[in-house]
C-alpha positions in Angstrom: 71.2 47.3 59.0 69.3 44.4 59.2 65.4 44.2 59.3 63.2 43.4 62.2 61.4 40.4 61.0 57.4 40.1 62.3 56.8 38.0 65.1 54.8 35.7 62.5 58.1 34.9 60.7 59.9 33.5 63.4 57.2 30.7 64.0 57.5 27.8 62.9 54.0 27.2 62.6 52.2 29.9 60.6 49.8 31.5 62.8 47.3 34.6 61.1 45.4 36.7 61.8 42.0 34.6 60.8 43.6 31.5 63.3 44.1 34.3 66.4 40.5 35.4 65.5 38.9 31.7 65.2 41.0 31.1 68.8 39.4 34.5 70.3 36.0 33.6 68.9 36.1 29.4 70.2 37.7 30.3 74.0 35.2 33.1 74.7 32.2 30.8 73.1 33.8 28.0 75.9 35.0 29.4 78.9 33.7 33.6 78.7 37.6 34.7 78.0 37.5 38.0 76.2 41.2 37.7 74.8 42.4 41.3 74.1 44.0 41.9 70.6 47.4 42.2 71.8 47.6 38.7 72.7 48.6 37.1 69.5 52.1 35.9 70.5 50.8 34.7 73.8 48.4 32.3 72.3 50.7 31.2 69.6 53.4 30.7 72.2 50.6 28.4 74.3 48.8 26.2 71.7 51.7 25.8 69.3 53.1 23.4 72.2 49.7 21.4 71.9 49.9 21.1 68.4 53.1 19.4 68.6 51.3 17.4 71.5 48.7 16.5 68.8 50.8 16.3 65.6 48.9 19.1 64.0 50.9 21.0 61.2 48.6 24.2 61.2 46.3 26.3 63.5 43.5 25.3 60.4 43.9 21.6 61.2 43.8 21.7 65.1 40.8 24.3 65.3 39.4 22.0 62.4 39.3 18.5 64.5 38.7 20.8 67.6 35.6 21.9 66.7 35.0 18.2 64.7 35.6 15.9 67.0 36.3 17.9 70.3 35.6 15.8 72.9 38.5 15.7 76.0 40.8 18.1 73.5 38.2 21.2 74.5 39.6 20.5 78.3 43.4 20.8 76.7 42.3 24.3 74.4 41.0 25.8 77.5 44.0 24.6 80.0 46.4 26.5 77.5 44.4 29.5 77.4 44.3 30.4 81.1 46.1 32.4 83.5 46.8 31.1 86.5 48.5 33.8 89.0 48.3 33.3 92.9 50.4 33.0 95.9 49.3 32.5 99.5 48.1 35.1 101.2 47.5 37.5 97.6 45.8 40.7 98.5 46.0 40.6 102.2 43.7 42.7 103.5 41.1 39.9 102.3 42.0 37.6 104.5 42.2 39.9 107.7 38.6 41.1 106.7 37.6 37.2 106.6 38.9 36.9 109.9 36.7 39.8 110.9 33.8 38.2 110.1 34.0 34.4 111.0 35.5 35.6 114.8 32.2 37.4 114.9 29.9 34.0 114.4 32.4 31.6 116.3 29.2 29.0 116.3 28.5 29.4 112.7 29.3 26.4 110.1 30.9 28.7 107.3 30.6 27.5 103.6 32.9 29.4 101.6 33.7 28.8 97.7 36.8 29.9 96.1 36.1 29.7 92.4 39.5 30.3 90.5 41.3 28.4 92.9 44.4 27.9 90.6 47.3 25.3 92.2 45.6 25.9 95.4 47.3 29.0 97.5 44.4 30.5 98.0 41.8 28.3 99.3 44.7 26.8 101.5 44.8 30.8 102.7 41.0 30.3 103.4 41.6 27.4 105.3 44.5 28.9 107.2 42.4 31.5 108.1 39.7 29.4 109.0 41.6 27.8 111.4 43.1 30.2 113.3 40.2 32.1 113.9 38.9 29.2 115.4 35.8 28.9 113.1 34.0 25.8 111.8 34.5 25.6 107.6 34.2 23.9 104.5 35.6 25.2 101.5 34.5 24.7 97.9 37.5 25.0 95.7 36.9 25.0 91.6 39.1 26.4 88.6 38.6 25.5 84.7 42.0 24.3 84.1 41.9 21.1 85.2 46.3 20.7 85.0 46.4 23.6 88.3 43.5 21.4 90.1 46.1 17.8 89.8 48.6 20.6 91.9 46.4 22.3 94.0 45.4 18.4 95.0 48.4 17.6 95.9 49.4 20.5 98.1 52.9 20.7 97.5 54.8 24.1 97.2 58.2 25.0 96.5 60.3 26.4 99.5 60.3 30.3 98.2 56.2 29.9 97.7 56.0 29.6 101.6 58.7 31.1 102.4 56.5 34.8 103.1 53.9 32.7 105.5 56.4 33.3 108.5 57.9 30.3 110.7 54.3 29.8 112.8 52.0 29.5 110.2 54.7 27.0 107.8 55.4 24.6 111.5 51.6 24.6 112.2 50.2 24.0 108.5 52.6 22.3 106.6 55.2 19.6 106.5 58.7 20.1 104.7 60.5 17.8 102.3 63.6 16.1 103.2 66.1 13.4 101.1 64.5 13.9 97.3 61.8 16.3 98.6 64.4 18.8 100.3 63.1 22.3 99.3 59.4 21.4 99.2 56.5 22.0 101.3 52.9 20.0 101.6 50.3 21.2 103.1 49.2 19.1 106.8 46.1 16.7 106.6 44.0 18.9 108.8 44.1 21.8 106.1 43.9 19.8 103.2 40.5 18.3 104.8 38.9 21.3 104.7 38.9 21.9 101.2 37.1 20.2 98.2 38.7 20.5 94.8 36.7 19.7 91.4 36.5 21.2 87.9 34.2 24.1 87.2 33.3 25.9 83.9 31.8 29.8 85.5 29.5 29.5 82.3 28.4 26.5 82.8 24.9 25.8 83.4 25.0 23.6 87.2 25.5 26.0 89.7 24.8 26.1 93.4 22.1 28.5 94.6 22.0 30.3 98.2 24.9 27.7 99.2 27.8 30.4 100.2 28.4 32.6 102.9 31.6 33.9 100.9 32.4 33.7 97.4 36.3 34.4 96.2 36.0 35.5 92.5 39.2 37.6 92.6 40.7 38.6 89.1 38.3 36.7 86.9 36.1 39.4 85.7 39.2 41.1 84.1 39.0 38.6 81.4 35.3 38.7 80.7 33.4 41.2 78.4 30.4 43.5 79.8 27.7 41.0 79.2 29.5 38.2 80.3 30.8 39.7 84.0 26.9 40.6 84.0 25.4 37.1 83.9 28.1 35.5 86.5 27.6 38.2 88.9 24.0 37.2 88.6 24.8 34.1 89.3 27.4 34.2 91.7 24.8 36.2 93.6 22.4 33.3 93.5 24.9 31.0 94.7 25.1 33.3 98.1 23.1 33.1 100.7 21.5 36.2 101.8 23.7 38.9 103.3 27.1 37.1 101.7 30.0 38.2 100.5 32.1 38.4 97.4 35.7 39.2 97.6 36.9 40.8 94.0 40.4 41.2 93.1 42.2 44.7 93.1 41.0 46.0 90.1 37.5 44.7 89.8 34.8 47.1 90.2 31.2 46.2 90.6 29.6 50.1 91.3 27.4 49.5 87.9 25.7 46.1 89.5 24.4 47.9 92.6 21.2 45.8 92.4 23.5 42.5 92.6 26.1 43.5 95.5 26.7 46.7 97.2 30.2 47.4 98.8 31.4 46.8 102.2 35.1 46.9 102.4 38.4 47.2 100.8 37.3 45.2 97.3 34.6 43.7 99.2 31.0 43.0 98.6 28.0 41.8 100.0 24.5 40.5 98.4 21.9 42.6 98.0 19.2 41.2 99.3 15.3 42.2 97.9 12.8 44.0 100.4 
């Protein structure tokens, strides 16, 4: 019987375990991202493409110029290191709840940030929902990863990504490929018009204050220690006005930051405002 080899002896990069830790230590110190212990083999698996990329023959020697020279490479470490997950229309109950509240201000001029927008799907939900509620919007749209942003940009899905919207909503807000583009779909110039894309860092130091009626922070927290979910809530409530709301993702709880946001619906908060 033959022995199961490690993971480590199938790479053919050697990867250990001070590399994982100097990764671990270097993408929370950057972007706030608490990587759990278990994912070893998913970083390996993500950077060990970039060091190829960058003609690096060890971990030692990329993390050495990284943290060197840095420069537009700390934009590439970051990119590989982040999840992206989405799809139109994720967690649904958001959105109908959304609806709720901009049918009840019809004269309103909503601002509304989405701030892990990914490739897009769910600011272009925002927007969708915007429009059909009839309500006056402009929407914020901001991830880390600058590679999902280039996508989310250019608004163009395959077929089975849209295929769940339902014929109205894919003849009203988008426009399908034919010839070469047969089995794509980009989204109309009236929805793409609504939203503003751009590169945002959640620990960076330039952040809007009192700007938002609606904030979508939606599985971000997740990757964040105790202290570090603390400050952005801080400043996430800062960058709502009075009375707005934060949409968290399904298993996001905020029932220790009572002082910050109190909650109002199904994963929903709203700002505590001070007497």
């Amino acid at each position: 019987m033959s022995a199961v080899l490690p993971a480590s002896a199938e790479r053919d990069v050697p990867f250990d375990a001070s590399d994982f830790q100097r990764v671990r230590s270097l993408i929370r110190a950057k972007a706030g991202i608490d990587l759990h212990p278990g994912k070893q083999n998913m970083v390996y698996g993500r950077l060990s493409r970039r060091l190829r990329e960058t003609r690096h023959e060890s971990f030692r020697s990329y993390l050495d110029d990284l943290e060197r020279t840095g420069g537009d490479e700390w934009q590439e470490f970051i990119n590989c290191l982040t999840t992206n997950l989405t799809a139109f229309f994720r967690e649904a109950h958001h959105f109908e709840i959304l609806a709720t509240h901009l049918r009840a201000r019809p004269q309103h001029a909503w601002s509304i940030w989405s701030c892990a927008s990914s490739t897009g799907e769910e600011p272009y939900s925002i927007a969708m929902t915007a429009l059909e509620a009839q309500a006056k919007v402009a929407i914020e749209a901001s991830d880390i990863d600058t590679r999902v942003l280039v996508a989310a940009r250019d608004g163009v899905y395959a077929a089975d990504s849209v295929q769940g919207l339902g014929e109205a909503r894919l003849r009203r807000f988008f426009l399908r490929g034919a010839g070469p583009n047969a089995g794509k779909a980009r989204v109309r110039p009236e929805l793409r018009q609504l939203v503003n894309f751009r590169a945002f860092n959640l620990l960076g130091s330039s952040w809007p204050r009192d700007a938002h009626d609606a904030v979508f922070c939606r599985n971000v927290m997740i990757y964040f220690d105790r202290p570090t979910q603390r400050q952005v809530l801080e400043r996430l409530h800062a960058a709502l006005r009075p009375g707005g709301l934060l949409f968290a993702g399904h298993s996001e709880n905020f029932a220790e930051h009572r002082d910050l946001f109190t909650l109002t619906g199904k994963t929903v908060y709203r700002r505590v405002d001070s007497a």
